[in-house]
N, C-alpha and C positions, 0 to 999 in steps of 0.2 A: 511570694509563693513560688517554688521551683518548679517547673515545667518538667515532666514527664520526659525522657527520650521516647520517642516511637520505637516498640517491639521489632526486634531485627529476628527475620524467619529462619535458622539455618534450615538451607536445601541442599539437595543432591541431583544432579542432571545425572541420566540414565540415555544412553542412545542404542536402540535396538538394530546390530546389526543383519537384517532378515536376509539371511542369504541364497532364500530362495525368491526374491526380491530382485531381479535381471536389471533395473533402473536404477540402483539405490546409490546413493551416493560417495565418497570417498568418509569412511566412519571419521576418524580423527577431527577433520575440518567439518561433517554435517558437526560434532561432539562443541567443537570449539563454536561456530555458529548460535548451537540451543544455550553455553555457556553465556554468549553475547548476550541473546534472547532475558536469559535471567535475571542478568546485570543492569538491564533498562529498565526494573522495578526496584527501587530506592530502599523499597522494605526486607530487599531478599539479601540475606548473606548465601551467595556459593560455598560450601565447607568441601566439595569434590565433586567430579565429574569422572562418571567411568562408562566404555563402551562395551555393550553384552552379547557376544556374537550368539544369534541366533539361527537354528537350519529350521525351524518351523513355528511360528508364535500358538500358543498352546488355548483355545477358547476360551477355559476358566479363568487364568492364571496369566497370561502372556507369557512368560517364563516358565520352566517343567519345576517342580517342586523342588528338586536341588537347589538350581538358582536362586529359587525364591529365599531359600534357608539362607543360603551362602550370604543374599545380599542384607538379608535382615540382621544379620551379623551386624554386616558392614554399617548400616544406618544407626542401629543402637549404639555401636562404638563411639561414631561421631555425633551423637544427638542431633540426629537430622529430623527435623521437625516435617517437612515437605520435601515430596521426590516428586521432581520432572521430571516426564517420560518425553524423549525429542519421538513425536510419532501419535498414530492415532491411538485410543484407548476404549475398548468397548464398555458401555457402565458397568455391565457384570464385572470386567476384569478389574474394573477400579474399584467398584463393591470390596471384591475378593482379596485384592493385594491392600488398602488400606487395612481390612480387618487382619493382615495375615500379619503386616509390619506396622500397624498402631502409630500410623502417619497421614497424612491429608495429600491427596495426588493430584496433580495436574495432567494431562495431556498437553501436545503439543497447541492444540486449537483453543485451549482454555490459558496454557499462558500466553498467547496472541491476544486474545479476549482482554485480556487482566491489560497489560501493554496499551493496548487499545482505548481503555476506560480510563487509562491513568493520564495519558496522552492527551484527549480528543478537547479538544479547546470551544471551538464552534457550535453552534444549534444542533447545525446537519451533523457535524461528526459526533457529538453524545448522539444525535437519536439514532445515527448509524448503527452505532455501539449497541447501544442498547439492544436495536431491533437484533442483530448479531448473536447477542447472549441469550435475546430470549430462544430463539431458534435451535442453537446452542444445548439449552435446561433443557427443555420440550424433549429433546431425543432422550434427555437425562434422568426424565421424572420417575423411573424406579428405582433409583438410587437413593434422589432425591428421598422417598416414603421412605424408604429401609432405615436412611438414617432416621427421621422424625421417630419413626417405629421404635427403634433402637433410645433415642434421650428422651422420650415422653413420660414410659416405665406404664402410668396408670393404675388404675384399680384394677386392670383384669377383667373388666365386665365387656368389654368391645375389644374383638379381637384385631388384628391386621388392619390396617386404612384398605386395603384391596383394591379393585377394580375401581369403584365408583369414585373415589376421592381421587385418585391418576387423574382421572377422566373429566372430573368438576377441574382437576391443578389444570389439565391441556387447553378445557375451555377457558381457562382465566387469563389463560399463556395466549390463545389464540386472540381473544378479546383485546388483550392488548396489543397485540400485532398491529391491528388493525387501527387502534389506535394513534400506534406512533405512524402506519404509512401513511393516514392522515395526515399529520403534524408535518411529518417529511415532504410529502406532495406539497404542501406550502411553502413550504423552507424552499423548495427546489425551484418551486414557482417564483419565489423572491428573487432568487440566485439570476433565472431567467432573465429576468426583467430588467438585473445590474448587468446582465453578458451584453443583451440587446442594444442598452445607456452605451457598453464601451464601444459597441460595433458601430456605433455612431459617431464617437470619436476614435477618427481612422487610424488609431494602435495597432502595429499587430502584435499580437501575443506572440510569446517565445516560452516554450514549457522545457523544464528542468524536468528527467524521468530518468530514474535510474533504481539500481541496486539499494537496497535500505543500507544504510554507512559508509556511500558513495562517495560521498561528498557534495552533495547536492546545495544542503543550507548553506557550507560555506561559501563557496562558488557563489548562489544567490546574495549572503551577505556583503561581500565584495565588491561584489558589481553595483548592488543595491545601498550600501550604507545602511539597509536593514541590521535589526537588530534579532533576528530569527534565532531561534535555540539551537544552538549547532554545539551538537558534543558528539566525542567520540563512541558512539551510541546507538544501539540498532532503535529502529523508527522515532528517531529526536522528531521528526515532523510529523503531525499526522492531518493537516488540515491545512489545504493549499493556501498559499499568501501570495500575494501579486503588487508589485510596486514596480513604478515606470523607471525605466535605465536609457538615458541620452547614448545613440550609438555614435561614432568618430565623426559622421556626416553630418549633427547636428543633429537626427529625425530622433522621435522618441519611439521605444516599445515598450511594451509590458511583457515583466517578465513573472513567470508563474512558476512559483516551488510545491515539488506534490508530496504526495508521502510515496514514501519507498517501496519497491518489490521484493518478495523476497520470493525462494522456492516452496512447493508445498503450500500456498495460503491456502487457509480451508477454506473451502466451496462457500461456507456461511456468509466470510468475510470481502470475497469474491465480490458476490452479489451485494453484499452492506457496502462496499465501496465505490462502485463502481458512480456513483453520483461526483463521488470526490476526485474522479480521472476525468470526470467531464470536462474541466479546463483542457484536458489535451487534448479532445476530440476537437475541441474550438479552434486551438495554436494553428499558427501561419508557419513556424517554423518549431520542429523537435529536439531538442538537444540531449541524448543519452550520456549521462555521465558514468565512467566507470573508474573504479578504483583500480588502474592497472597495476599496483604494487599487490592484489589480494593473490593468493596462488589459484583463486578458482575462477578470475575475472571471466573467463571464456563462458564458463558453465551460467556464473550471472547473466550475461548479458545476453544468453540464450534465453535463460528465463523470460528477463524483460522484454526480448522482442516477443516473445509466444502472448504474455498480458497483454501489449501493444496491440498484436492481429485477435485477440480473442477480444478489445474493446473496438474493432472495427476502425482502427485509422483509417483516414485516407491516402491511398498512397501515391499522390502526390504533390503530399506534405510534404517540404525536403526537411529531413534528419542529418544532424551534425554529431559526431561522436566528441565527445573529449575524454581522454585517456590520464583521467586526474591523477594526482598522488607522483606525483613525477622526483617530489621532494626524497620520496621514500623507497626510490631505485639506489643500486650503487650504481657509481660510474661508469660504468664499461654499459648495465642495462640502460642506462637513463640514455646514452649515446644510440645505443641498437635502438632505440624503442623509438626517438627523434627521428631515427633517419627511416625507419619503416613510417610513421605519418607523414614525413616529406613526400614520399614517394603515393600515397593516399590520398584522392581530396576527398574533404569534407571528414576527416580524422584530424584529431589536434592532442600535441601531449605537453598539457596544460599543469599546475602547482594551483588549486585554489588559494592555497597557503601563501607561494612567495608571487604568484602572480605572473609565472613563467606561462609563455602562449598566449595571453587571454587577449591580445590585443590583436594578432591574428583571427582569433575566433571569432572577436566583434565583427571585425574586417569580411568575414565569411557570413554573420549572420545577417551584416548590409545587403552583400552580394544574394542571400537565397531569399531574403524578401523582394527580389525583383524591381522591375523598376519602380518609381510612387504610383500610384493609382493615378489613373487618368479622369476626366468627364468624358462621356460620351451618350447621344442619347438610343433610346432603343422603344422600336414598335412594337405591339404585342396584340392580337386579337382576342376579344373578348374569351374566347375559349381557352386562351393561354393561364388560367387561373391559379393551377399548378404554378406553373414557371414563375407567373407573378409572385405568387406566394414564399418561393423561395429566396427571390430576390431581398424580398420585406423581412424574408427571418435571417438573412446576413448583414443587414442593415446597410446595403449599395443604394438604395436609393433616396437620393438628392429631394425629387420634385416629382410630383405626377400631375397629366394633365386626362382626363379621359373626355374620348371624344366619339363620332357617332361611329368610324371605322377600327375604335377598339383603347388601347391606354398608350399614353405617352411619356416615355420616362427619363430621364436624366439621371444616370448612372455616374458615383464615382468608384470603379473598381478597375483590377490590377489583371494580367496577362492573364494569371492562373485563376482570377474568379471567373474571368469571360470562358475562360477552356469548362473550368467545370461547370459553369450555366450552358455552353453548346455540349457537353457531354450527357443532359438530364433528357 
């Protein structure tokens, strides 16, 4: 029996340049970006991508009624089945423009969403997901009716679904919210309980964070002999993996791959992930990878440190840069680029690809996990409960003895756990 091909969507990316927008980005490269965005869902053909300067985005319409005309043009020519809009979209305005150009629309936060779901591998990352989209629909549910309203047709005898149906869809939407942050609280609980298992076995973590198309997976697959899904692909990863890497000294660490940052995540997605950064908050050492061959490297890497301080690192933590893609300079930058990280420590301009730097980098990630943990033991009076307790959730303690002037402990931890247990 012949197998069907799966339905190829032709879309059109749209990027609204709002220029009364003081932040907005360089249009061409945000345009080429939402194009990437597109192209990491399998289903979608890109048929074109055009950028629509705007001086004011119009309530109804996002576009003033010319535009709209002009672009509907443009979509029917090319049978565009789906337009991405790179940017937000209010549901009225996506009500108004599907029915004006007889297309199905996405926003920027709903092809994130779609990306997202296609992705997510793991428990936590579907329920992430999920929880995400529902949050998502919930702002969406008048749209949601109009369409139902609009394919149901009926007898006529019931008019409008109205108020009270929104309001049953919100509680159904709400109900299960609460369902999956159930689900999730256990999943995260589980997660807990494997961190705790490794903080036992004295690895220390080393977290990969960077830019989404960084080069993050490759980099991790190299080091690691993993076999991680690494393409040239905005969010190829979406669900951190962690496999031990012997560094040059013979010690072992764990090294942890996350998913990507990019600019603009929606607030939804923010909050959905932020479980799945939790392996950095844990890391003994950070490694921001950046695509130094991208032309917006700087602007990335601004992002990802803002994500960083907005999930509360510690600082610390010591952070290593590596300045990847080195393969994808010409010669004259690759040369400039080499001698400006000579002159930097704790910057490295590394090839995940040929493997250029990475032996220095090792070299560096020995040197910032400090010297090995020591044994040492430590007193603590019964009132010290706190401190105890902290102690027990990084998993430093060896042995306890308690006695009538309070506990007695046998510690194995490192320069910087003792600084930050006298810093509490």
């Amino acid at each position: 029996m012949k197998e069907h091909a799966p339905h190829v969507t032709r879309a059109w990316v749209l990027h609204p340049d709002i220029k009364i927008d003081r932040d907005r980005r360089d249009a061409e490269m945000a345009l080429a970006e939402a194009v990437s965005l597109a192209r990491a869902l399998p289903e979608l053909e890109v048929a074109g991508a055009t950028v629509v300067p705007l001086s004011n985005p119009q309530p109804g319409m996002l576009f003033g009624s010319g535009k709209v005309e002009e672009l509907k043009a443009l979509l029917k020519a090319n049978d565009v089945e789906l337009v991405l809009i790179d940017g937000p979209v209010t549901p009225v305005q996506q009500r108004n423009l599907e029915k004006a150009w007889k297309v199905k629309l996405l926003d920027r936060t709903g092809l994130i969403l779609e990306i997202f779901s296609d992705r997510a591998a793991t428990r936590e990352g579907v329920l992430q997901v999920e929880m995400a989209a529902l949050s998502y629909q919930r702002t969406r549910l008048v749209r949601a009716w109009t369409h139902l309203e609009r394919q149901r047709g009926g007898l006529g005898f019931v008019g409008g679904p109205g108020e009270t149906q929104i309001e049953a869809d919100r509680r159904a939407i709400d109900e299960q919210l609460v369902r999956l942050r159930r689900q999730l609280e256990k999943v995260v609980k589980t997660r807990e309980l494997h961190r705790k298992a490794r903080a036992k076995v004295p690895f220390p973590i080393v977290a990969l964070v960077g830019y989404t198309n960084a080069g993050k997976s490759t980099l991790f697959n190299r080091l690691t002999g993993a076999e991680v899904m690494a393409k040239d692909m905005l969010f190829a990863t979406l669900d951190p993996t962690m496999r031990s890497v012997r560094l040059p000294t013979g010690a072992d660490v764990i090294l942890s791959d996350t998913v990507g940052f990019i600019s603009d995540l929606p607030t939804e997605l923010v909050a959905a992930f932020r479980a799945t950064l939790e392996e950095v908050l844990a890391a003994d050492v950070i490694v921001h990878v950046r695509d130094i061959s991208h032309p917006e490297t700087v602007e990335q890497a601004r992002d990802v440190e803002a994500i960083l301080d907005s999930l509360g690192v510690d600082e610390l933590t010591p952070k290593i840069e590596l300045w990847n893609k080195m393969d994808q300079l010409g010669p004259e930058e690759a040369e400039a680029t080499r001698a400006r990280t000579g002159r930097e420590e704790q910057i490295f301009a590394v090839s995940a690809l040929t493997g250029e730097g990475l032996d220095d980098f090792l070299a560096e990630v020995t040197r910032a996990l400090g010297e090995e943990k020591r044994i040492e033991t430590l007193h603590l009076g019964y009132e010290k409960g706190r401190e105890r307790a902290w102690l027990f959730e990084k998993g430093l303690i060896e042995e306890e003895r308690q006695e009538e002037d309070g506990y007695h402990l046998t510690l194995r931890w490192s320069a910087k756990d003792k600084a930050r247990f006298e810093s509490l």
